[in-house]
C-alpha positions, 0 to 999 in steps of 0.5 A: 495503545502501542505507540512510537514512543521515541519518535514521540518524545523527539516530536515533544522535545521540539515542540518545547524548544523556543521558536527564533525570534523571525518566527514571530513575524509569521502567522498565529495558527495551530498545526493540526494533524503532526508532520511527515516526509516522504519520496527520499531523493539524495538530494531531497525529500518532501516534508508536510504539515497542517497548518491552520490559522492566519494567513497561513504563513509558516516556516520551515528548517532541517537540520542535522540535530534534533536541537536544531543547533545545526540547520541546513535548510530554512525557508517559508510556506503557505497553508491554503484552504485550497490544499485544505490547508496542507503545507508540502515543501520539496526541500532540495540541497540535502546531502546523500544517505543522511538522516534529518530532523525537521520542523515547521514554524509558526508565531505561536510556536513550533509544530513537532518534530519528524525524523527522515533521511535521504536516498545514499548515492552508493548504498549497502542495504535497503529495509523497506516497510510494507504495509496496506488495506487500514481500515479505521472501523475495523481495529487499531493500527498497531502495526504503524505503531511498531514500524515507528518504533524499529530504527531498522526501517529506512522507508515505509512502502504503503502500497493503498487502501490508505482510506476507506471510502464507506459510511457507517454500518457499510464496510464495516457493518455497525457490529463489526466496527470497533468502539471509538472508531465510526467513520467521519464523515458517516456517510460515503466519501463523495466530494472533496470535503468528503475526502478532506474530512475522512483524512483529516479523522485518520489523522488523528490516530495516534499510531499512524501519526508516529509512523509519519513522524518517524520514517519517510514514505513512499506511497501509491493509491489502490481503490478506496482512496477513490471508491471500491473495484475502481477502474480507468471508467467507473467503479462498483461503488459509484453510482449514478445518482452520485454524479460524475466518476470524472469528477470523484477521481479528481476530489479523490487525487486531489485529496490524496496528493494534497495529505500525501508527503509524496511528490505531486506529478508533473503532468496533468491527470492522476498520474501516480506511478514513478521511480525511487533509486537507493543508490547503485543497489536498488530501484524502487518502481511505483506502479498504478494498477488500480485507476490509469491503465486499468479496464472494467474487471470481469465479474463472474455473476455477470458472465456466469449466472445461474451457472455458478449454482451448479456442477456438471457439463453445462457449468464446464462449458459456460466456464470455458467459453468465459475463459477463452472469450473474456478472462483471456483477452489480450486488450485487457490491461491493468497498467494501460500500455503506455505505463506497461511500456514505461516499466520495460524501459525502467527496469531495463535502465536499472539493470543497465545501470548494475543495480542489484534489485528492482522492488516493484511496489503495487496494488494487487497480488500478482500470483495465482491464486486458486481456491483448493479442496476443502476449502467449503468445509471451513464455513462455519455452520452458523455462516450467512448462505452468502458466505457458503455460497462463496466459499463453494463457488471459489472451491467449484472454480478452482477445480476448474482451473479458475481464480477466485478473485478477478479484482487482482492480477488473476483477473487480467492474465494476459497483462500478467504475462506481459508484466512477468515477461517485462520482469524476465526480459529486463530486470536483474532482480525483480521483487514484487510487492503487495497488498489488497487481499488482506493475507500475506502471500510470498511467490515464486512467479515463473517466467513465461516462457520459461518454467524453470526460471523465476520471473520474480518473487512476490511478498503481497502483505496482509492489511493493518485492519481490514479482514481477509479469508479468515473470516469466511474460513472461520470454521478451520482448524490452525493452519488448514486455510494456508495448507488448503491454499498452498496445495492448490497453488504451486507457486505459493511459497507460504502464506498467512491467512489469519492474521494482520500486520506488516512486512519488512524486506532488507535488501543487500547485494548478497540477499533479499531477507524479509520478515512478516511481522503479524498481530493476532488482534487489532480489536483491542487498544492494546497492541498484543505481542507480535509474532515474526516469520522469516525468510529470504532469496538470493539474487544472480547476476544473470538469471533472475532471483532465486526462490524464497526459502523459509 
């Protein structure tokens, strides 16, 4: 398994060293599942761990060394079976732009050490890692492993699909899941010791654990971490029978904030959206377009039925009246109108301020996304009548102008067009990214109300694990389902329809320079040789980001 190997030898080297000779006065115990950090301010970042034993007294140091030969911060904490015995310190008083070693103690000795750094008060570049969508059942997670590694990364970006909420031979079915990697527990995630266990098993993998260790991050929930197609009100994957939504979505936050290195919010709900500064570069915008703000998502079996069956006026008709009367409906929004007001005033505070770059991280592809011709053809003949009829709906709705997937921007357009409109108006620079659809989608996305201006540019990465369209295109020769994607959709700059991985993007005043970095198989321990694609966009002063050249 590729595996950060230098991250893990810092973390073996403090696990070595002796503890001091207070330490022996805390408690016994073990921790379990390694360490991280996350949510870097110039003063500050969060550090965490697990810590299991005792009272649960630990302590904790930062220091400038990895000997620890320099400590500038110490103090002690409480592991509690009420955070599932999660220890999560905001450690404050740390010098800007500066990388720190830290560590946890306890009397039977010391946990391993993590890397991290702090926000730069004035700031050059920015490298980012994105990554999204890792399902354990379906492969390895190398591409954690690799971004462990790079020294190039000042910060994970992990924008959901953190977990999977599913049981065994559910998503993924039993013969698709990879020997080794059954879910625990194996049945669907429902109760907070659900949630506290699916965790606790992700934990345990060897890659995830490294990047943890290596970089700090900076993280927001799409469906999964809660429940599939999940909403402000329900979710597709919760039924009655499974008691109050009310109920999951708070063992689910709970969860999530409590495994987290991220700050816990201060107000009261599941409030997950908030703002990083990387000096007088950049702004990082953390947005929630998954579960605050969001309405039911439209379903076209719902609305449509027995018309997706067929061609012809009929279909054309029922299809209109769908769009006009639904899909198009103002009051549909993703973000709700308090967090699309707060996102107004957050970029147009950043720009004020004479940041370059605002780098909106969120959940979903924000691009138009029609299905093209040809695309039927791709199914393989030994495919499920389900797939075909998938495939051929999408292609019939593309035709007609129509995206296939609602679960994304796509689905709510009016709310799209106030989000870009809120880009255009009051960003300098906006960068979009994403996750979500499992392939990797880079966009220019047009201003409203201007055509020949760019609103944003979008890089929306594909998963670590989960599959994507190239399971159901399985019959298409290289590079057909990006060409059949691309010629339907003017706005997509380029696109990987086939593989797994993660993207970077390094920011400068000068240029937005981003690579996506793509594994051919995550079925095996091994991680194969990745393959790099690169491509870049230039930022104005006044008009907004320049298109992405490749």
């Amino acid at each position: 398994m590729l595996i950060a190997r230098r991250g893990l030898l810092v973390a073996s080297a403090g696990a070595a060293m002796a503890r001091p000779a207070w330490a022996q006065s805390l408690s016994q115990g073990t921790f379990t599942h390694g360490v991280a950090s996350g949510d870097p301010l110039t003063d500050g970042v969060i550090i965490w761990t697990r810590f299991v034993g005792g009272e649960g007294r630990v302590a904790w140091e930062v220091a400038e060394d990895e000997t620890f030969g320099a400590i500038v911060a110490r103090g002690e904490a409480q592991a509690s079976p009420t955070n599932d015995f999660c220890v999560k310190v905001d450690v404050r008083g740390l010098q800007p732009g500066r990388s720190y070693h830290y560590r946890f103690l306890a009397a039977s000795g010391p946990s391993l050490t993590g890397r991290t750094r702090t926000a730069p008060a004035n700031a050059a570049s920015l490298s980012v890692g994105l990554v999204s969508c890792a399902n354990y059942g379906f492969g390895y997670f190398h591409a954690y492993g690799h971004m462990a590694e790079r020294d190039d990364i000042d910060l994970v970006l992990h924008t959901g699909d953190y977990i999977y909420e599913y049981g065994l031979d559910e998503y993924p079915r039993t013969e698709l899941t990879v020997p080794g990697r059954d879910f625990d527990p194996d049945h669907e995630i429902i109760s907070l010791d659900d949630y506290y266990r699916r965790y606790q098993q992700y934990h345990t993998d060897s890659n995830l654990l490294a990047l943890r260790a290596a970089k700090p991050i900076s993280a927001v929930w799409d469906d999964h971490e809660i429940a599939n197609d999940s909403s402000s009100t329900g979710a597709q994957n919760h039924q009655r029978n499974e008691g109050s939504y009310a109920v999951r979505v708070a063992a689910a936050s709970k969860a999530y904030f409590d495994w987290m290195p991220i700050r816990r919010p201060e107000a009261s709900g599941p409030r997950v959206y908030r703002t990083l500064d990387w000096g007088d570069l950049a702004r990082i915008i953390l947005l929630d377009t998954r579960l605050i703000g969001r309405v039911r998502q439209l379903n076209y079996q719902r609305a449509l039925g027995l018309h997706l069956l067929s061609d012809g006026a009929e279909t054309q008709a029922a299809v209109d009246e769908f769009r006009r009367t639904q899909w198009l409906d103002p009051s549909r929004t993703l973000l709700g109108s308090e967090q699309e007001a707060w996102f107004a005033e957050t970029l147009a505070a950043s720009k004020q301020r004479g940041q370059t770059w605002q780098v909106v991280a969120q959940q979903i592809v924000v691009g138009q996304q029609l299905v093209g011709a040809g695309a039927a053809a791709m199914v393989a003949p030994e495919a499920h009548a389900n797939v075909r009829r998938y495939v051929t709906v999408g292609e019939r709705l593309g035709r007609m102008g129509m995206p296939w997937n609602l679960d994304a921007w796509d689905g709510y357009p009016a709310a799209r067009e106030r989000f870009l409109q809120a880009c255009t108006a009051n960003a300098a620079n906006a960068v979009v990214l994403g996750g979500d659809s499992h392939n990797t989608w880079l966009n220019n996305l047009t201003a409203p109300s201007e055509s020949s201006r760019i609103a944003a540019i979008e890089f929306a990465g594909a998963s670590v694990t989960s599959p994507g369209l190239e399971q159901a295109l399985s019959a298409a020769a290289p590079g057909a389902r990006e060409a059949m994607m691309q010629s339907a959709n003017p706005n997509l700059a380029w696109c990987d329809v086939t593989n797994r991985g993660y993207g970077v993007l390094t920011f400068t005043r000068g240029a937005c320079e981003a690579e996506w970095v793509a594994f051919a198989n995550v079925r095996e321990q091994q991680a194969p040789l990745p393959s790099t694609t690169r491509f870049a966009a230039t930022p104005s002063s006044q008009h907004g980001p320049g298109a992405w050249s490749i």
